[in-house]
C-alpha positions as a printed Julia matrix, in Angstrom:
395×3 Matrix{Float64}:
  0.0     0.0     0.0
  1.76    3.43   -1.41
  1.22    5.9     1.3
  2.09    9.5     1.26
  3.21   11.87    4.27
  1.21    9.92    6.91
  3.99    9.12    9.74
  6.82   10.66   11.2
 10.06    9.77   10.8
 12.54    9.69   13.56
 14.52    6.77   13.58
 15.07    4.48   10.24
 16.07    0.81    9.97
 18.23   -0.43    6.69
 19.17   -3.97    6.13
 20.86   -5.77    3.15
 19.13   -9.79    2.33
 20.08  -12.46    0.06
 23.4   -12.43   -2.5
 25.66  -10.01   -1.63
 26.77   -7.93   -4.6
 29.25   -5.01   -4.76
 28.05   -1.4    -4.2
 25.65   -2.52   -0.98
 28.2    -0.52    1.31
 28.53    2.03   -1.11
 24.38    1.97   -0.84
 24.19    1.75    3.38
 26.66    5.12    3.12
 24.94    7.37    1.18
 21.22    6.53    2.98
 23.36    6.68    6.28
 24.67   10.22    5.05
 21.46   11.77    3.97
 19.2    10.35    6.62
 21.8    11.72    9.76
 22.03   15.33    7.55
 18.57   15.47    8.17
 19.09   15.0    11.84
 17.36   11.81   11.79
 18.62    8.17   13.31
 19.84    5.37   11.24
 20.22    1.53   12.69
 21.62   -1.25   10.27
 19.82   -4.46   11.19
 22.85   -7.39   10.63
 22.16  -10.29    8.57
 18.99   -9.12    6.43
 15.47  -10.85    7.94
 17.77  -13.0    10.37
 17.98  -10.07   12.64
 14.63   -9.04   12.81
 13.64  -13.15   13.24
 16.76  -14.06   15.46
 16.1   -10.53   17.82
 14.89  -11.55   21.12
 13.26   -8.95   22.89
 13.93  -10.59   26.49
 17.87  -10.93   26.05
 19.71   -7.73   27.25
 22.42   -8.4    24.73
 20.15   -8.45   21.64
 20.27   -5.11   20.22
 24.21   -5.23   20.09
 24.07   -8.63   18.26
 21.37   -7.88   15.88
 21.6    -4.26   15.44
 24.26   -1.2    14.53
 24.22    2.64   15.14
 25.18    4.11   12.15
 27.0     7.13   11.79
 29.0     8.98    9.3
 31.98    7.36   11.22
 31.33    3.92   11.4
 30.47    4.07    7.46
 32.75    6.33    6.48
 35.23    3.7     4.64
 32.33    1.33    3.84
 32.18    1.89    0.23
 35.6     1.16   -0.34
 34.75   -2.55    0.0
 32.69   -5.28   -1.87
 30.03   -6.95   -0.15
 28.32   -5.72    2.68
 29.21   -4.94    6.44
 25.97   -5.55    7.9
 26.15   -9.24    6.87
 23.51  -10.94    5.06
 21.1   -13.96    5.01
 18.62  -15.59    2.91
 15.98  -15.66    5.72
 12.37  -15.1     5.07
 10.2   -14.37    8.39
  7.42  -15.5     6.53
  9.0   -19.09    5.36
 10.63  -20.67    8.55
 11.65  -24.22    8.08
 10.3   -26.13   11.37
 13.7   -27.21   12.2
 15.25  -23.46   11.57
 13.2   -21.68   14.15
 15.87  -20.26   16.61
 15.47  -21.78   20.09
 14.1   -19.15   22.38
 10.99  -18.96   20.11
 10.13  -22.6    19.51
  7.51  -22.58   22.22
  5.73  -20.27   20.01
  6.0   -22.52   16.83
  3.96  -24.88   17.96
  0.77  -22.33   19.27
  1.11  -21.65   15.39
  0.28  -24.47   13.64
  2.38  -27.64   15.55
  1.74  -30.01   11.69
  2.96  -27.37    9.36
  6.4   -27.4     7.87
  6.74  -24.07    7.35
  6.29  -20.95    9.76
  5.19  -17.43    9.35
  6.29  -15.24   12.39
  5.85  -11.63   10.8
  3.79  -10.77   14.34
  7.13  -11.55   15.83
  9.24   -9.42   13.17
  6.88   -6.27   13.84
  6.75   -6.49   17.03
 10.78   -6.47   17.06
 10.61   -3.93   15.1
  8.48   -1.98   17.08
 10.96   -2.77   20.26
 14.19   -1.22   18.15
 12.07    1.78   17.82
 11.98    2.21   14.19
 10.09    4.34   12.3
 10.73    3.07    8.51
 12.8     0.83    7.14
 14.74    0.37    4.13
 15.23   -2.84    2.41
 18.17   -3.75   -0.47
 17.44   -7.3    -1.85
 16.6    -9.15   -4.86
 12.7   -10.34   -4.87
 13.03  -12.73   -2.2
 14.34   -9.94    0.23
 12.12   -7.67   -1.29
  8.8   -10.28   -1.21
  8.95   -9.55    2.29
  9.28   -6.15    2.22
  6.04   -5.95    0.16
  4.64   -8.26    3.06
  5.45   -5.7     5.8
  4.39   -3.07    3.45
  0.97   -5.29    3.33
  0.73   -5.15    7.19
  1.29   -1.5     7.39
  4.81   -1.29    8.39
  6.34    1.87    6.1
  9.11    0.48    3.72
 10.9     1.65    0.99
 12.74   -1.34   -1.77
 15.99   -0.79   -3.2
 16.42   -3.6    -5.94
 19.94   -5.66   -6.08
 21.09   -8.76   -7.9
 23.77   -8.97  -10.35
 21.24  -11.26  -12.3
 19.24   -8.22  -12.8
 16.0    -9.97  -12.85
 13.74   -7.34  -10.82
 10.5    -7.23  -12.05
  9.61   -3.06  -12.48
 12.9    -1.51  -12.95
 15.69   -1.68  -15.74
 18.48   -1.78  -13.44
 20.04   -3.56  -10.01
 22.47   -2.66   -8.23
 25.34   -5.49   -8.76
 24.81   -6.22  -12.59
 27.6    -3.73  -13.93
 30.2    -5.23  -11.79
 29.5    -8.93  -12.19
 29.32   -7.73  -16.2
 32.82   -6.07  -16.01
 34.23   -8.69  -14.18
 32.72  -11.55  -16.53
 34.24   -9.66  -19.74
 38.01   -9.29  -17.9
 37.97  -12.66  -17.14
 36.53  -14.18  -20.36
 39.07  -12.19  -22.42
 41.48  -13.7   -20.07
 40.93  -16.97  -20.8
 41.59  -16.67  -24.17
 45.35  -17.24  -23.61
 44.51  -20.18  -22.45
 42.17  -21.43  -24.85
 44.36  -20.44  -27.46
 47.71  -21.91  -26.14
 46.19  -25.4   -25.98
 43.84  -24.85  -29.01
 40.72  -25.87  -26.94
 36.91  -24.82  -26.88
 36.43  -22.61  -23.72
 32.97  -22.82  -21.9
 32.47  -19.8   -19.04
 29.75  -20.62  -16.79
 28.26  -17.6   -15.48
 25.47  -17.22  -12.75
 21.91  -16.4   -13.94
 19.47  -18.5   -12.73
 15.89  -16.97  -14.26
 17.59  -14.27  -16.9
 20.6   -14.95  -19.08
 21.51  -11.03  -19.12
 24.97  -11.53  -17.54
 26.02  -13.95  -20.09
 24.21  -12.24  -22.48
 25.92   -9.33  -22.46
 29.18  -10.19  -20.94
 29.07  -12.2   -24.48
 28.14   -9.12  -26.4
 31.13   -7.09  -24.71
 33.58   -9.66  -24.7
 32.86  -10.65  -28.22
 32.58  -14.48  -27.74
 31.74  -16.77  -30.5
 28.16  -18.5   -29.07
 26.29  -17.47  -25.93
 23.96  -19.75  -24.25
 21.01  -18.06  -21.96
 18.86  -19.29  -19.55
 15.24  -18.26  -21.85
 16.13  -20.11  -24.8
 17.15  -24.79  -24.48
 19.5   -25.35  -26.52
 20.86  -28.12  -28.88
 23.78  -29.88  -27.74
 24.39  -31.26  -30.86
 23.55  -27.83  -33.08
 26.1   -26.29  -30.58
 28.75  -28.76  -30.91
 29.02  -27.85  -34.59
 28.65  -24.3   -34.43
 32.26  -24.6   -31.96
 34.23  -26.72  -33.95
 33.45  -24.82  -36.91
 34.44  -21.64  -34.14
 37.74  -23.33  -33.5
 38.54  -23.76  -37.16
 37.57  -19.96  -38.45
 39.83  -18.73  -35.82
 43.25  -18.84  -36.64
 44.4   -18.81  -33.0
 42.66  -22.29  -33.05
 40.07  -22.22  -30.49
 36.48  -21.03  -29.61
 35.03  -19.46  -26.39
 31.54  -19.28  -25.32
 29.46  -18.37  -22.31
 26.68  -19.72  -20.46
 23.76  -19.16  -17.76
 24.11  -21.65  -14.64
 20.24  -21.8   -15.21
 20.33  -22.86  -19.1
 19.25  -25.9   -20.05
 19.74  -28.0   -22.77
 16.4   -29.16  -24.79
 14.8   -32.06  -23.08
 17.06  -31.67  -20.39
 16.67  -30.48  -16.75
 18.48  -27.1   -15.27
 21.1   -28.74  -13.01
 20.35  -28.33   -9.28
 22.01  -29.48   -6.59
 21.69  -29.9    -2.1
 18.84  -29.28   -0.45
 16.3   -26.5    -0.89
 16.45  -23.37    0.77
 13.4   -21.54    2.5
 12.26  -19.87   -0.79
 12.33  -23.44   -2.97
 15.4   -22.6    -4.74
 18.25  -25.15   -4.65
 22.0   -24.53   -5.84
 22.53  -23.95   -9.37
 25.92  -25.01  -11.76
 27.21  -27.19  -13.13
 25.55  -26.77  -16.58
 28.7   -25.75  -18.26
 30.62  -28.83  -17.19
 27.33  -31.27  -18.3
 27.84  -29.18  -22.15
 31.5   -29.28  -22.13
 31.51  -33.06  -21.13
 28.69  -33.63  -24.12
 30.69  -31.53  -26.55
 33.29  -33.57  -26.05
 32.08  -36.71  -26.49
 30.33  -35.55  -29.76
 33.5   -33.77  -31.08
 37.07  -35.22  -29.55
 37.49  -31.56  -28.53
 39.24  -31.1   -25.51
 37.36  -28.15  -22.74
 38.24  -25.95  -20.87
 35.62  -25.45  -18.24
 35.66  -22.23  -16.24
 32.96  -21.77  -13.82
 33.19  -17.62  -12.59
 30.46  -17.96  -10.21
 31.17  -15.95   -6.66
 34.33  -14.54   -8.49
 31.48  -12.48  -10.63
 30.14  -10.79   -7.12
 33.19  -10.13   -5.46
 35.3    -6.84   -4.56
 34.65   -3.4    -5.35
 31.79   -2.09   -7.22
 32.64   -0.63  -10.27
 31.97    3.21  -11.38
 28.24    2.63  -12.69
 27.41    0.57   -9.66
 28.4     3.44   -7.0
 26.51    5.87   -8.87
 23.32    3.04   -8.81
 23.59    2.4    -5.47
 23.98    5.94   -4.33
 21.43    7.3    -6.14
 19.02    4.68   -5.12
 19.71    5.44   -1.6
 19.43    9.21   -1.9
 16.04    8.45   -3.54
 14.73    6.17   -1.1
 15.69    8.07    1.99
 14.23   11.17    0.02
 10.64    9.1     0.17
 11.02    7.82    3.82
 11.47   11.32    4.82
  8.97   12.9     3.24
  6.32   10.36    4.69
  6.37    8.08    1.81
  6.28    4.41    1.73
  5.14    0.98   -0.31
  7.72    1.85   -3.11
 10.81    0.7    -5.03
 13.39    2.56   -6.46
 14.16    2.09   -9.55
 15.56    3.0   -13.12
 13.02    3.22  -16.22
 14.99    3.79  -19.99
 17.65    5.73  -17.64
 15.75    7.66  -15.34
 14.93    7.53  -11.92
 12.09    6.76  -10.76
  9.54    4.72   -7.92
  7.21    2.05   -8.24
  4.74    0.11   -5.54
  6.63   -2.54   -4.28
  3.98   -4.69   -5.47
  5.28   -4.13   -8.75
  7.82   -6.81   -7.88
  4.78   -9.61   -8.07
  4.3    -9.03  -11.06
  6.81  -11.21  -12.88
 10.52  -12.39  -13.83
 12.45   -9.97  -15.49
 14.18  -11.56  -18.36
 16.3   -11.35  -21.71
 13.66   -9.63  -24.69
 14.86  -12.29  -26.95
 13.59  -11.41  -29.72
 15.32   -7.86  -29.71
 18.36   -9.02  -28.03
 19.08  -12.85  -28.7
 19.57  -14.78  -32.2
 18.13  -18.16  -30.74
 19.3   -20.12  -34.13
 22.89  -18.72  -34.03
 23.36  -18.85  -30.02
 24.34  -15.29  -30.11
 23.89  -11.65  -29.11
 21.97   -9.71  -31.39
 21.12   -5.74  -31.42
 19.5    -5.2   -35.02
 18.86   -1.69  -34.44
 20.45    0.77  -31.7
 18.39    3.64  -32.75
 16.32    4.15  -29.27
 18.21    1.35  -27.36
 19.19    2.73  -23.69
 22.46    3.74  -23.34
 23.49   -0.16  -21.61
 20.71   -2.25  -24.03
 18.73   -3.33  -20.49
């Protein structure tokens, strides 16, 4: 529920859930700066929705744990860094496991519902919230973090969404704060690899993460200038592929061939490769797609692989330049709602702009590759037919 100017604002909670990503610090800094200019209080909550489930209001020692002042001191150097200093988790209030629940409220689990698997303590979560004294809080997630937000927006609690994933698969905005970076550092270490791949005349196969869009290794593909990319939108055929590589190899007078893939691709008539157990949102770990093709390529070609799987190396160290400005900007613009009484909204970025959406917004779908403008499905490659109105990045 958008609401407009109808609370006061006094003290303001931020917390970062899910993946980390680089430019969350960068983020927590510049809402930290603006809200404390204002003469207003800001308190991180550590380890996303585990510190609003994990705070027990009867232990003495639970604000320190679970909570942190912030200050332009403590966050002074924050942005410097990858990551983020608060911690993070990939806890949803909402979707406790039975066996998760932390001790000290299992005697409330079962006056829930003592059969069901799964546990919804939100009455706990504003009620903790309510005991930190906050006012509004900020949220900076990808849409399971930011599910819940819309939840607590649902309840009444004022919240403002700052979208981050480097998959950048938010539903109602262009951009996410993470995707530059993990695209820069995809294309430095793609290119690379292409000693490699051409010292031992192989066929190189990057596995990127991605598990609902393909837009990292869709465009780290278009920037690095790789010869096929796979994405997770479109199956593709193993055997089609093979060919289109070995022919690769042989056009390219350094010998070899290098192509990228999603961790969430699959192959047609094939599964996307999960492995372990779920987590609370369903979702189970992804890869090992890239080593399933190169093994199949293989066997279909005598080619030998090299297999390269960038996966946390994507997300990790500093944000890049495009990313600080993101994550900046989206914290000067969602501390500009809070205080001016605002809640129920995301920030986000429409064909460059600025701009806020209901939080709801999120619901409304996965944000994924426009294949037909961006993606030759028959060739396995990028494909911008006409740049005449594209935005200034293509997503």
């Amino acid at each position: 529920m958008e609401k407009d100017g109808d609370y006061a604002v006094k003290r303001i909670g931020i917390l970062t859930g899910g993946g980390d990503v680089p430019g969350l610090n960068a983020c927590i800094k510049a809402a930290v700066h603006h809200v404390t200019e204002a003469g207003h209080e800001m308190v991180g909550i550590r380890r996303g929705w585990g510190g609003l489930l994990n705070y027990n209001r009867n232990d003495p020692g639970a604000a320190a744990e679970w909570t942190l002042p912030l200050d332009r001191i403590n966050t002074r150097t924050i942005d410097r860094f990858g990551g983020t200093f608060l911690h993070t988790s990939r806890t949803n209030p909402s979707k406790v496991k039975a066996d998760k629940v932390p001790e000290f409220l299992a005697d409330r689990a079962g006056s829930i519902d003592p059969t069901a698997a799964i546990l919804d303590f939100t009455p706990h979560v504003l009620k903790n919230l309510e005991a930190i004294g906050l006012d509004a809080l900020i949220t900076i997630g990808g849409d399971d973090t930011l599910s819940y937000t819309h939840r607590l927006d649902k309840e009444g609690f004022p919240v403002v969404a700052i979208p981050k994933t480097m998959d950048n698969d938010v539903f109602g905005t262009d951009y996410c704060i993470g995707f530059s970076t993990a695209v820069s550092r995809s294309v430095n270490f793609i290119t690379s690899l292409r000693t490699a791949a051409g010292s031992h005349e192989r066929l190189c196969i990057v596995e990127l993460f991605g598990r609902n869009s393909g837009e990292t290794s869709l465009i780290a593909a278009y920037l690095a200038g790789v010869d096929r990319a796979i994405i997770s939108e479109v199956p593709f055929d193993i055997d089609r592929l093979s060919e289109m590589l070995v022919k690769d190899k042989k056009d390219n007078p350094s010998h070899y061939a290098i192509m990228t893939i999603s961790e969430g691709a699959q192959m047609i008539g094939g599964d996307i490769i999960e492995t372990g157990t779920a987590d609370a949102y369903g979702h189970k770990k992804l890869g090992g797609i890239g080593s399933l093709t190169g093994d199949a390529v293989k066997s279909r070609t005598g080619q030998n692989i090299i297999y390269q799987q960038v996966a946390y190396l994507m997300r990790s160290g500093e944000p890049d330049a495009l990313d600080r400005m993101v994550a900046m900007s989206y914290a000067k613009l969602a501390t500009q709602m809070i205080l001016s009484g605002k809640s129920g909204y995301m920030t986000a970025l429409h064909d460059g702009r600025y701009a806020v959406v209901p939080i709801k917004d999120i619901l409304g779908g996965v944000r994924r590759v426009d294949v037909s403008r961006l993606y030759d499905a028959e060739e396995y490659r990028p494909k911008v037919a006409d740049m005449l109105g594209m935005p200034m990045f293509l997503y």
